[in-house]
C-alpha positions as a Markdown table, in Angstrom:
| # | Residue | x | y | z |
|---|---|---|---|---|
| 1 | Unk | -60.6 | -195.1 | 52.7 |
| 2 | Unk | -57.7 | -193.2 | 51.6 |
| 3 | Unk | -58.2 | -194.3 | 48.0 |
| 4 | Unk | -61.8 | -192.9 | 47.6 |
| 5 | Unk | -60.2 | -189.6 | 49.1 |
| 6 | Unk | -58.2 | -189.4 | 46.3 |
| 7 | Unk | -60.8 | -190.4 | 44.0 |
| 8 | Unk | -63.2 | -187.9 | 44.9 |
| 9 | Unk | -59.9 | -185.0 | 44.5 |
| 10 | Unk | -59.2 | -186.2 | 41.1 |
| 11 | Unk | -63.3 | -186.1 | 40.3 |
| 12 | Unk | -63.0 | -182.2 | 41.5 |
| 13 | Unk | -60.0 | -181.4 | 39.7 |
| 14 | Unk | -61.2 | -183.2 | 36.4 |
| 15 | Unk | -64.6 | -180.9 | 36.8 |
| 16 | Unk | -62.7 | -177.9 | 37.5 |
| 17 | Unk | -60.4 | -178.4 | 34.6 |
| 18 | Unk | -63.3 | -179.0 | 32.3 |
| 19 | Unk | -65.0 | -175.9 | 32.9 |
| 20 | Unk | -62.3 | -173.6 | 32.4 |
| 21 | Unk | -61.1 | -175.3 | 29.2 |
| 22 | Unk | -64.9 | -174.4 | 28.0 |
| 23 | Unk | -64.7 | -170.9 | 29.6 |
| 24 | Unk | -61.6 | -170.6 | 27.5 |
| 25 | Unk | -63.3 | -171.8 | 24.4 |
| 26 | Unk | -66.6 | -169.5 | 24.6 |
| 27 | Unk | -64.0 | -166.3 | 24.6 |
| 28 | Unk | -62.1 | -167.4 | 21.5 |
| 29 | Unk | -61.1 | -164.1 | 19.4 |
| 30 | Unk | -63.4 | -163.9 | 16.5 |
| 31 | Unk | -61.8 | -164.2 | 12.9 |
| 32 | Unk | -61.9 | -161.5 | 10.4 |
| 33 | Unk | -62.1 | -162.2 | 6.7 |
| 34 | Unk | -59.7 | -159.7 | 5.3 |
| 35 | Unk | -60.7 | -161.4 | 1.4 |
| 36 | Unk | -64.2 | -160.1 | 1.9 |
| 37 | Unk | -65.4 | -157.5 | -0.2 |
| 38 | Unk | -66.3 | -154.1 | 1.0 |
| 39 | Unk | -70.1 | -153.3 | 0.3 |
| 40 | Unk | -71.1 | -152.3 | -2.7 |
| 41 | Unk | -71.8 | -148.0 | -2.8 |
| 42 | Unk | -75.4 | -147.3 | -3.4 |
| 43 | Unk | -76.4 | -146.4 | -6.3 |
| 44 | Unk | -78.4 | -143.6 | -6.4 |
| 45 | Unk | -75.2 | -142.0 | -5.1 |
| 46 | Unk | -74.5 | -138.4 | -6.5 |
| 47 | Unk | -71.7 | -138.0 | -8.3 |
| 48 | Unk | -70.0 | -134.9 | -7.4 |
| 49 | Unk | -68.8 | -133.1 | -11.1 |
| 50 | Unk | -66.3 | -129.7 | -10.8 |
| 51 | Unk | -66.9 | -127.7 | -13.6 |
| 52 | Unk | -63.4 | -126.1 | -14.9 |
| 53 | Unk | -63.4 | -122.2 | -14.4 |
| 54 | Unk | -63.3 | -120.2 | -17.6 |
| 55 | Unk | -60.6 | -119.8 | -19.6 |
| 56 | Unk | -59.1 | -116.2 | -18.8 |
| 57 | Unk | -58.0 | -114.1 | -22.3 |
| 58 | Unk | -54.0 | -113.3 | -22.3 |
| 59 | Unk | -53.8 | -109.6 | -21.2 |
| 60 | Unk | -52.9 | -107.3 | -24.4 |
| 61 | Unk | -50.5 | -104.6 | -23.8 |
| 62 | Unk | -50.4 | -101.3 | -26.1 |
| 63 | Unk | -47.1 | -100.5 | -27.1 |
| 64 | Unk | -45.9 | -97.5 | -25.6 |
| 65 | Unk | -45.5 | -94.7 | -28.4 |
| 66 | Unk | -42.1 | -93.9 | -29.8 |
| 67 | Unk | -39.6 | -91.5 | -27.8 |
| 68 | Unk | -37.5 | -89.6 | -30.4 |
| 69 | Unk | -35.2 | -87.2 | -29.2 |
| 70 | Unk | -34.1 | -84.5 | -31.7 |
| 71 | Unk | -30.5 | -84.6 | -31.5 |
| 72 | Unk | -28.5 | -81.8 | -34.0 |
| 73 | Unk | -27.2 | -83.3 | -37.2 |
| 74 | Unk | -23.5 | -83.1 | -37.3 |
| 75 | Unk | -22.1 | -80.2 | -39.8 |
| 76 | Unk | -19.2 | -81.2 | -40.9 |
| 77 | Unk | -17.1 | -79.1 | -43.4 |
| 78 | Unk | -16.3 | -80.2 | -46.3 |
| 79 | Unk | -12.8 | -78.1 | -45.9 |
| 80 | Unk | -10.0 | -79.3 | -48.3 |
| 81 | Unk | -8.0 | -81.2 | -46.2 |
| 82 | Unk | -5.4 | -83.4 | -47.4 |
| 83 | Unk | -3.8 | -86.2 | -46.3 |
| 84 | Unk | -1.4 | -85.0 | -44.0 |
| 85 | Unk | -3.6 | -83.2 | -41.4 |
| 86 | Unk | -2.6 | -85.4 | -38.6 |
| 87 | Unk | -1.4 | -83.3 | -36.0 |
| 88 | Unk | -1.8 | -81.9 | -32.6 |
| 89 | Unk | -4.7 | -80.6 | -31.6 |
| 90 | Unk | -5.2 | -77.5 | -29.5 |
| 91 | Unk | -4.9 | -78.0 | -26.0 |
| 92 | Unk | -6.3 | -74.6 | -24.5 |
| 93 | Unk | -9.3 | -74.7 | -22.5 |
| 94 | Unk | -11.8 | -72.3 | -25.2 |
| 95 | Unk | -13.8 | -69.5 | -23.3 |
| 96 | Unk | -16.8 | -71.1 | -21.3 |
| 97 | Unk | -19.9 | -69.4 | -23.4 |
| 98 | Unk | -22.0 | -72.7 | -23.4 |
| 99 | Unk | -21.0 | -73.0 | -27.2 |
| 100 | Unk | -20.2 | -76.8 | -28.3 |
| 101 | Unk | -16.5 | -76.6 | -29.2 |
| 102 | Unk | -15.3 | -78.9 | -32.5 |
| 103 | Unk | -11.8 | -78.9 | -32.4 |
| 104 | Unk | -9.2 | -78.1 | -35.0 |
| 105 | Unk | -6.0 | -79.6 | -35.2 |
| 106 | Unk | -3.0 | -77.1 | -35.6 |
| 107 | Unk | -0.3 | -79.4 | -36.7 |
| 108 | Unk | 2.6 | -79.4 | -34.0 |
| 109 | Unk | 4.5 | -76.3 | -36.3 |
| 110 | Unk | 1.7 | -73.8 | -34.3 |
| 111 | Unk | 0.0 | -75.3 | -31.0 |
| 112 | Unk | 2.3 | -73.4 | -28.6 |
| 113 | Unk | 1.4 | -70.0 | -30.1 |
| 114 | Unk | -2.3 | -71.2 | -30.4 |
| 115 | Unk | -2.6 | -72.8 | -26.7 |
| 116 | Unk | -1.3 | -69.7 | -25.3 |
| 117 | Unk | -3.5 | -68.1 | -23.3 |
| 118 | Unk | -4.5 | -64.0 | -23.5 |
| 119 | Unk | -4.1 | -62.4 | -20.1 |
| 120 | Unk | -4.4 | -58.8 | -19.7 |
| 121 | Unk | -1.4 | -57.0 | -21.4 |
| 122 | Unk | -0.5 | -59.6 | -23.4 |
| 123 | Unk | -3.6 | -60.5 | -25.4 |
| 124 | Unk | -3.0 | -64.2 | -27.9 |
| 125 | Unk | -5.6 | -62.7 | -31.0 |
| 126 | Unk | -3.8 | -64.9 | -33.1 |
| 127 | Unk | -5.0 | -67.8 | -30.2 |
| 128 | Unk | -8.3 | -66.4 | -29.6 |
| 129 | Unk | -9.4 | -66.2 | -33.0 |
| 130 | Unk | -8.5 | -70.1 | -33.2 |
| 131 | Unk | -10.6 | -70.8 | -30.2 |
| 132 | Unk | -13.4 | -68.7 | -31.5 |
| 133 | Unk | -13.7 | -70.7 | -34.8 |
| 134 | Unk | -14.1 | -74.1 | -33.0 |
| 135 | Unk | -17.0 | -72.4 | -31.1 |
| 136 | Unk | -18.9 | -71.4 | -33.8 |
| 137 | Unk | -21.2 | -73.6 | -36.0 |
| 138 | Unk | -21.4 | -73.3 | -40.1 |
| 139 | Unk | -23.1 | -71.1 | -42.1 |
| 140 | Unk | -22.9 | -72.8 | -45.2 |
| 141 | Unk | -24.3 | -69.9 | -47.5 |
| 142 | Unk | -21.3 | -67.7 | -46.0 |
| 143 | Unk | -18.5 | -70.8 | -45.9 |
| 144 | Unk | -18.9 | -72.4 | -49.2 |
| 145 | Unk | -18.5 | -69.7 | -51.2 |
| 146 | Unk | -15.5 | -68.7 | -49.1 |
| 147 | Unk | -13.7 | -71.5 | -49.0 |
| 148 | Unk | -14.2 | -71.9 | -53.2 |
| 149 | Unk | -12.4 | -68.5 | -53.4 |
| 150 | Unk | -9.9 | -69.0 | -51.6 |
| 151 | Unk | -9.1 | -72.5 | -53.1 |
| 152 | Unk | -9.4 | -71.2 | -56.3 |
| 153 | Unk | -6.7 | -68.0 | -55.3 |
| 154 | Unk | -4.4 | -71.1 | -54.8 |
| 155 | Unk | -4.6 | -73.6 | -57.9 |
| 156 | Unk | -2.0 | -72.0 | -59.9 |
| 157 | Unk | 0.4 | -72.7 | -56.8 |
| 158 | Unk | -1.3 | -76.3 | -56.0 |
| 159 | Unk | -1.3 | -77.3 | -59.7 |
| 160 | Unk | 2.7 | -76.5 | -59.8 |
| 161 | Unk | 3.4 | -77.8 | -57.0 |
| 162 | Unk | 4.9 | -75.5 | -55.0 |
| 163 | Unk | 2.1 | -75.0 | -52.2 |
| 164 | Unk | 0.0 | -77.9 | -50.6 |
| 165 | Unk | -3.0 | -77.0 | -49.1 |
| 166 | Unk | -3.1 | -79.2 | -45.7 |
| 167 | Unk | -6.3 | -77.6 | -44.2 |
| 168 | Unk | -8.9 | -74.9 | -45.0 |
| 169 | Unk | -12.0 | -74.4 | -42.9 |
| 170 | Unk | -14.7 | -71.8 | -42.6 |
| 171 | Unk | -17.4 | -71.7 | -40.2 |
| 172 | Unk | -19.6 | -68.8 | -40.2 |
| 173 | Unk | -17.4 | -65.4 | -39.8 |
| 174 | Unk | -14.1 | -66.7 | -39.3 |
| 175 | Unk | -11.7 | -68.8 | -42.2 |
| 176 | Unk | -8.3 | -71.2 | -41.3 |
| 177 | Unk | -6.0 | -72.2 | -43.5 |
| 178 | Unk | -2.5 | -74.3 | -43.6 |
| 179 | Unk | -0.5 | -74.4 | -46.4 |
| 180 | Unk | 2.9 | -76.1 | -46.8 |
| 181 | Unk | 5.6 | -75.3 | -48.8 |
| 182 | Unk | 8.6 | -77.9 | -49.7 |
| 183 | Unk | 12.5 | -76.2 | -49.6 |
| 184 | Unk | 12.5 | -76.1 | -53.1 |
| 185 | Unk | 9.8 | -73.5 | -53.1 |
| 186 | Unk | 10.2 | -71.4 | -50.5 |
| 187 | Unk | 9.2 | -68.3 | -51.3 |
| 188 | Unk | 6.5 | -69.6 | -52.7 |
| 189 | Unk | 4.1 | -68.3 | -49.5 |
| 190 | Unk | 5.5 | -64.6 | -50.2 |
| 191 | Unk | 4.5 | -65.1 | -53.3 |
| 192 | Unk | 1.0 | -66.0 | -53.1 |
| 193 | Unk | 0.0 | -63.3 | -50.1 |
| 194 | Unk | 1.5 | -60.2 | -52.8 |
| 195 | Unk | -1.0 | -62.4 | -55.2 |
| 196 | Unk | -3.9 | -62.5 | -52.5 |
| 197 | Unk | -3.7 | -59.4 | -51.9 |
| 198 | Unk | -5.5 | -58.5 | -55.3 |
| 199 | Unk | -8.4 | -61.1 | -55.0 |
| 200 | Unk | -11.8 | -60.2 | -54.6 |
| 201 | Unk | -13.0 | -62.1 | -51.6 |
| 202 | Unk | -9.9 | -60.6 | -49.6 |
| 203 | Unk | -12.2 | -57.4 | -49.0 |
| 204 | Unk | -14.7 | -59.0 | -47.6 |
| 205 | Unk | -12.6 | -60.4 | -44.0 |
| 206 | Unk | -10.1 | -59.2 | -42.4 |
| 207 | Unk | -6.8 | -61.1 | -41.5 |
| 208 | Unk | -6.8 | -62.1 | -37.6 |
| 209 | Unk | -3.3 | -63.2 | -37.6 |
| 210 | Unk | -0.5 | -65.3 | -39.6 |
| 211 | Unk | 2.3 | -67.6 | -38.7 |
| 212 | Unk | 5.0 | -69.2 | -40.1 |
| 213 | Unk | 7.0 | -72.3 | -38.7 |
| 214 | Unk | 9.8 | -74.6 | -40.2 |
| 215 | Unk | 8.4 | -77.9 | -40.8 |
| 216 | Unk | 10.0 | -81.1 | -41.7 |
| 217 | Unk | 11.1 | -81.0 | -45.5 |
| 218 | Unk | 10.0 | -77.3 | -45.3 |
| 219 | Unk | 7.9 | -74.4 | -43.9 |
| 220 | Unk | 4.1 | -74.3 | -43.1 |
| 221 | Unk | 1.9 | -71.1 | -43.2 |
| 222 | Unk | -1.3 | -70.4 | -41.0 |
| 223 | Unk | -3.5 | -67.7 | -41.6 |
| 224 | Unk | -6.8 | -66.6 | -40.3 |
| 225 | Unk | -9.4 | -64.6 | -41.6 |
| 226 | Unk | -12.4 | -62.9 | -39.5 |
| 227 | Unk | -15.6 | -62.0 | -42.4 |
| 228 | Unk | -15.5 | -58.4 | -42.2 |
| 229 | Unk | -18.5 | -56.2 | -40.1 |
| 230 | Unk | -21.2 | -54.7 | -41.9 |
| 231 | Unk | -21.1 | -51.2 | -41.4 |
């Protein structure tokens, strides 16, 4: 009796174990076939075709005209002046016209009677007139001539020796000149003023002021002539 029981137990368990093994079986994941190829696109497919845009011309720039600026061409004066011009220059603030100022060097013999300034009482002419020939421009009609008179006043003395010219200038009404004389000649500068004094051009200016200073080796001379007014 007890045997069939466990006969018919083992029956119901073999049953129940067969149908959830095919249960298990029916729900089996399904596999993919990653090698298989992915359909083929139609082929009346359109194919999509982007035109380039068009080509774009490189900007052109005009060339912006030409800016001159007129600028003054220098005037310089071609004033003998020799080698041994180097000197100091004036140092007194000129009158404040608006006139450009070119400045003249004075040599270290005269700047301290040059810089000095006029104040009322005791006017500096011999200053001011300085002052008033680096103000003014060149009238080269009116300077040339000058300055070849005057030079040619002092060849005799050049030629011997006994003067050097170290700087003659005009502008337009107003002449400067430097001369130099060694210790062997003196009195060479008396001299030529008694001999200056008979020249032609001498009545056309009028002398603004002279000085005279000892110099190394000898003396120098300054003079300055204003172009005379016409009446």
């Amino acid at each position: 009796m007890v045997r069939i029981l466990w006969v018919g137990v083992a029956f119901v368990c073999g049953s129940v174990l067969g149908v959830i093994g095919t249960r298990m079986l029916d729900h089996r994941p399904a596999v993919v076939d990653v090698t298989a190829r992915a359909p083929a696109e139609p082929a009346d497919r359109t194919a999509l075709i982007v035109a380039a845009p068009p080509a774009v011309p490189d900007a052109t720039f005009d060339s912006a005209p030409a800016v001159t600026r007129a600028v003054p061409a220098p005037n310089p004066s071609p004033a003998v002046q020799s080698a041994n011009t180097a000197g100091r220059a004036t140092s007194a603030p000129p009158a404040d016209d608006g006139a450009p100022v070119r400045r003249i060097e004075v040599g270290d013999a005269f700047h301290q009677q040059i810089d000095r300034p006029s104040v009322p009482g005791f006017p500096n002419e011999f200053g001011d007139a300085h002052r008033a020939l680096e103000r003014e421009t060149r009238d080269d009609s009116w300077a040339y001539q000058m300055e070849a008179e005057i030079q040619n006043s002092l060849t005799a003395f050049v030629s011997t020796g006994e003067l050097q010219v170290r700087f003659l200038e005009c502008r337009t009404t107003i002449c400067e000149m430097r001369l130099f004389a060694s210790d062997a000649h003196r009195n060479s500068m008396d001299t030529w003023q008694e001999v200056m004094q008979s020249q032609p051009w001498i009545r056309r200016v009028r002398m603004e002021g002279m000085g005279l200073s000892a110099a190394q080796g000898g003396s120098e001379g300054l003079w300055i002539f204003r172009k005379t007014p016409k009446p």
